[in-house]
C-alpha positions as a printed Julia matrix, in Angstrom:
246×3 Matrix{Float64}:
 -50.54  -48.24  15.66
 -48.14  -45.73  13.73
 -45.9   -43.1   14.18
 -48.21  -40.58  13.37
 -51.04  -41.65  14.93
 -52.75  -39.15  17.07
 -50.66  -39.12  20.68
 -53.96  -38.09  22.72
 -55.41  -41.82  21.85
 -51.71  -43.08  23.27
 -51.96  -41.23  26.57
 -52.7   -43.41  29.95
 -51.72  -42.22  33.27
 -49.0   -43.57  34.67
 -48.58  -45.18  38.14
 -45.69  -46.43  38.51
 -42.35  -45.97  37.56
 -39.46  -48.34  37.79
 -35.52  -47.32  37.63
 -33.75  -50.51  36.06
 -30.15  -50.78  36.07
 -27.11  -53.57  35.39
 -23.87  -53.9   37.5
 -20.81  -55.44  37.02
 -18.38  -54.79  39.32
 -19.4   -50.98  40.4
 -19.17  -50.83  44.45
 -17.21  -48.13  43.88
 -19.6   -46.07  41.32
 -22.78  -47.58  42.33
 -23.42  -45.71  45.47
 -23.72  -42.25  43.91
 -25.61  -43.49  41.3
 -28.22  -45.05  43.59
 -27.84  -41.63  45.88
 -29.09  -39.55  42.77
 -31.74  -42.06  41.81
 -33.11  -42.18  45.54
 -33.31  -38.22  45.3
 -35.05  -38.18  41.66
 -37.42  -40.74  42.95
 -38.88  -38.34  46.13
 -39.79  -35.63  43.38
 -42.14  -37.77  41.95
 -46.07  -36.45  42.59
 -48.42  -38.44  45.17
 -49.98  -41.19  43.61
 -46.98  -42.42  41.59
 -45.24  -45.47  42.97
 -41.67  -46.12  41.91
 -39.26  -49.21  42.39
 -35.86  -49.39  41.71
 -34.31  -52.86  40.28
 -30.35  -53.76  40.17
 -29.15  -56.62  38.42
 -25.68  -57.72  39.78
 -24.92  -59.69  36.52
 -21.3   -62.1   36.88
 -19.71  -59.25  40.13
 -17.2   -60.34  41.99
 -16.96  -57.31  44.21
 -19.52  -55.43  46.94
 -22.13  -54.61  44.25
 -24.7   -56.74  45.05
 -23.92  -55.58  49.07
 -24.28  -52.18  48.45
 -26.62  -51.97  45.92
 -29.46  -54.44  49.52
 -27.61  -51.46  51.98
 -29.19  -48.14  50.17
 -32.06  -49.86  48.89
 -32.96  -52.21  51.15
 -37.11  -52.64  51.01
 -37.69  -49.77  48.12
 -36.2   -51.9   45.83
 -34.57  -55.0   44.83
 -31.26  -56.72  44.01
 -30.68  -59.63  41.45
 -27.95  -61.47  40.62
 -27.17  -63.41  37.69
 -24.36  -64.93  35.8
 -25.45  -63.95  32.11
 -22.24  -61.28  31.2
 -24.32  -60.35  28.59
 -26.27  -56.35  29.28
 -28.75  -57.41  26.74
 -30.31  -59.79  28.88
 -29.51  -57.91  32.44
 -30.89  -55.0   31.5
 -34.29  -57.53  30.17
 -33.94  -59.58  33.21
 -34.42  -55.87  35.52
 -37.55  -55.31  33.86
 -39.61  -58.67  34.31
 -38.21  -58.1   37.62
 -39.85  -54.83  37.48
 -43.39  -56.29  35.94
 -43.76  -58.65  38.21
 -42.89  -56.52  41.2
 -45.4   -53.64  40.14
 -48.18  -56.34  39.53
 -50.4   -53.58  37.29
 -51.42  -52.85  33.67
 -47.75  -52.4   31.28
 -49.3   -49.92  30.0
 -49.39  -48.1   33.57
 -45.89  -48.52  34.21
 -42.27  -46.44  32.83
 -39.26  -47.97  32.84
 -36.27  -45.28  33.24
 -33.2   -47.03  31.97
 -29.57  -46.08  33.39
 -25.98  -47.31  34.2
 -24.41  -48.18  37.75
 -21.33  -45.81  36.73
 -24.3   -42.82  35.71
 -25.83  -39.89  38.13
 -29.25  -38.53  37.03
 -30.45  -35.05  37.97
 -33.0   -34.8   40.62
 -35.94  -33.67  38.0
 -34.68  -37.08  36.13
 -37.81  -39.14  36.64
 -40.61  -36.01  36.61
 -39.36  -34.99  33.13
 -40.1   -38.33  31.88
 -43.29  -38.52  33.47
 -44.13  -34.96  32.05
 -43.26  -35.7   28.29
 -44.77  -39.4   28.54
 -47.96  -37.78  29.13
 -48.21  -36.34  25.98
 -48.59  -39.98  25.18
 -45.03  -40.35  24.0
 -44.14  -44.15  24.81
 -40.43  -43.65  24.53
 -37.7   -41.11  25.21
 -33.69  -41.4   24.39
 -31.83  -38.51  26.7
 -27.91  -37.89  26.13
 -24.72  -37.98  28.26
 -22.3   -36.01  29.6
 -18.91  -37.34  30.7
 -17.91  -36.84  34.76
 -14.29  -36.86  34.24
 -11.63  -37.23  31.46
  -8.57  -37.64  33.79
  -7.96  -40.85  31.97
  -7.89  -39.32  28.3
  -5.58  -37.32  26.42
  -6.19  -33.54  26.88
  -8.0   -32.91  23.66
 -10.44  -36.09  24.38
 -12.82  -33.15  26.09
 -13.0   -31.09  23.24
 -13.0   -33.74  20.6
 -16.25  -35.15  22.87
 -18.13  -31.74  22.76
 -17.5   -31.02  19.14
 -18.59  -34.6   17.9
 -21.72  -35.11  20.13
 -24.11  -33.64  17.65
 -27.38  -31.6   19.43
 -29.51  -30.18  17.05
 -30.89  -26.37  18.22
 -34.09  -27.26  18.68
 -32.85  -30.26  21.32
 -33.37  -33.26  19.49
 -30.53  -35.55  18.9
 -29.42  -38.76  17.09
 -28.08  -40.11  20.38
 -29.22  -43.85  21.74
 -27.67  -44.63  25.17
 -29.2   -48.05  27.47
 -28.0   -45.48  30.19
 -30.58  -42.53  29.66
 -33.58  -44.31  27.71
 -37.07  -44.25  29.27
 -40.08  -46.43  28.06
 -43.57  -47.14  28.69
 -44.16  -51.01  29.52
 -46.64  -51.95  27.3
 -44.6   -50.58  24.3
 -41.45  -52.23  25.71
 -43.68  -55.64  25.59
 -45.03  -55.13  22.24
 -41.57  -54.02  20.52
 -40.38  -57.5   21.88
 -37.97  -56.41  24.73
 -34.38  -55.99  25.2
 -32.76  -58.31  23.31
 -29.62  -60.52  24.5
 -26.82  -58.46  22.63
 -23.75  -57.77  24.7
 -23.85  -54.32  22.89
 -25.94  -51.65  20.88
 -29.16  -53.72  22.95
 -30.16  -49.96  23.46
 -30.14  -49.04  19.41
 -31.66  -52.81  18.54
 -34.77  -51.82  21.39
 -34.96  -48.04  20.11
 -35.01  -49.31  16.08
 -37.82  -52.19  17.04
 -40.16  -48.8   18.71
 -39.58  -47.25  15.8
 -41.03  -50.4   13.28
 -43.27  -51.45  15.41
 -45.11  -47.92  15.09
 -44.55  -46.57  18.63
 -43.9   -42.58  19.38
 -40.53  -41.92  20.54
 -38.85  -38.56  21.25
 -35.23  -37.46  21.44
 -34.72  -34.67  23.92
 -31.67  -33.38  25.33
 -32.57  -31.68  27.85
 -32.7   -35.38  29.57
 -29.41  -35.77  30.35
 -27.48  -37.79  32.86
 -23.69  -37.85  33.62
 -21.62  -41.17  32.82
 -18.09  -41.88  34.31
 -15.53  -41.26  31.72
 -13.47  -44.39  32.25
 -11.11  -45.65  29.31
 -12.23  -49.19  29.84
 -16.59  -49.65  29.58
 -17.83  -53.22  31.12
 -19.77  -53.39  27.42
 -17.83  -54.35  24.55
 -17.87  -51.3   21.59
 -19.72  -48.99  24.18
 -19.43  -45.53  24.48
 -16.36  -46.14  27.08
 -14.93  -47.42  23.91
 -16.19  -44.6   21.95
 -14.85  -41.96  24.36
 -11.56  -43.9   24.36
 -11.28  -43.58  20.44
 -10.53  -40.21  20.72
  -7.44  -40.54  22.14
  -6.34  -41.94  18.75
  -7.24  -38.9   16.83
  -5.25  -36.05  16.31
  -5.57  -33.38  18.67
């Protein structure tokens, strides 16, 4: 398979979409970010199944609590000692595989963040542009709140995350990346990095020939705390603008 090989012979139908997402320590975010997910997952057309799987990696809090209260049957709740997102966010989706018991190739993961709220069309967009027979989409991010920046922080944000006018972007984020199974399996998985796991799995589609699409227009909304639970994440990123000039 390459790139530029013709998208109709890449096109399956999906059945089944499953929302993956690592927690550390987010009873206090998590709820709203399961709320919107829950929401984004009753748009979804008849004959679709969907499954939701959070991986409660090293919390010492409510998160694994919370995370069995909303969900309870329509989805499950793992916990696991690795510290590592890398291997949380690859742990969610065998979780996921096993769970959905069909063809990869039949199955979406939607990638997000326990401190993240996705819009309500969220999960039909990606459906709608993976039927083109894209196997892979990278969204963007928009920041909730910068009460714990400087006041230029904002600005300095909008003015260096680059959109191009058509919609595309250069943006990777493990919080807003979609992919179909099969492609996921073949590009060898989420590795066990502790960061940039989401460019390392986004490079790997790219060599290993799959289609992938950039669109902006799939965006969720991030917390904008100073301190991320990922080591050089964006919540470091974010933060690095409060060393610039104003």
């Amino acid at each position: 398979m390459t790139q530029h090989a013709n998208s109709a012979e890449n096109k399956v139908r999906l059945r089944h979409i499953a929302v993956l997402i690592p927690a550390r320590n987010e009873e206090q975010l998590l709820p709203s970010c399961l709320a919107s997910v829950q929401a984004a997952r009753l748009l979804l057309p008849h004959g679709c199944t969907s499954d939701v799987v959070v991986i409660s990696d090293r919390s010492t809090d409510r998160t694994r609590e919370i995370a069995e209260e909303i969900l309870g049957a329509s989805g499950a709740v793992v916990c696991t000692g690795v510290g590592v997102v890398g291997t949380a966010r690859a742990l969610a989706a065998k979780v996921a595989l096993r769970r959905f018991r069909g063809s990869p190739e039949q199955c979406w993961f939607a990638n997000t963040d326990a401190d993240c709220e996705v819009p309500s069309p969220w999960l039909v967009d990606q459906l709608r542009i993976a039927s083109r027979g894209v196997h892979a989409i990278a969204g963007t991010v928009d920041v909730h709140d910068f009460s714990e920046h400087l006041a230029h922080v904002h600005r300095k944000f909008r003015e260096t995350y680059r959109i191009a006018a058509d919609g595309t972007h250069p943006h990777v984020h493990g919080a807003n990346l979609g992919v179909r199974a099969d492609a996921y399996l073949r590009a060898g998985g989420w590795a066990g990095l502790a960061t940039a796991e989401d460019h390392d799995l986004w490079a790997r589609l790219h060599a290993s020939g799959h289609e992938r699409v950039s669109d902006a227009a799939l965006q969720v909304v991030t917390s904008g705390r100073r301190v991320g639970r990922a080591p050089l994440g964006f919540a470091d990123a974010l933060a690095a603008h409060n060393e610039r000039a104003a």
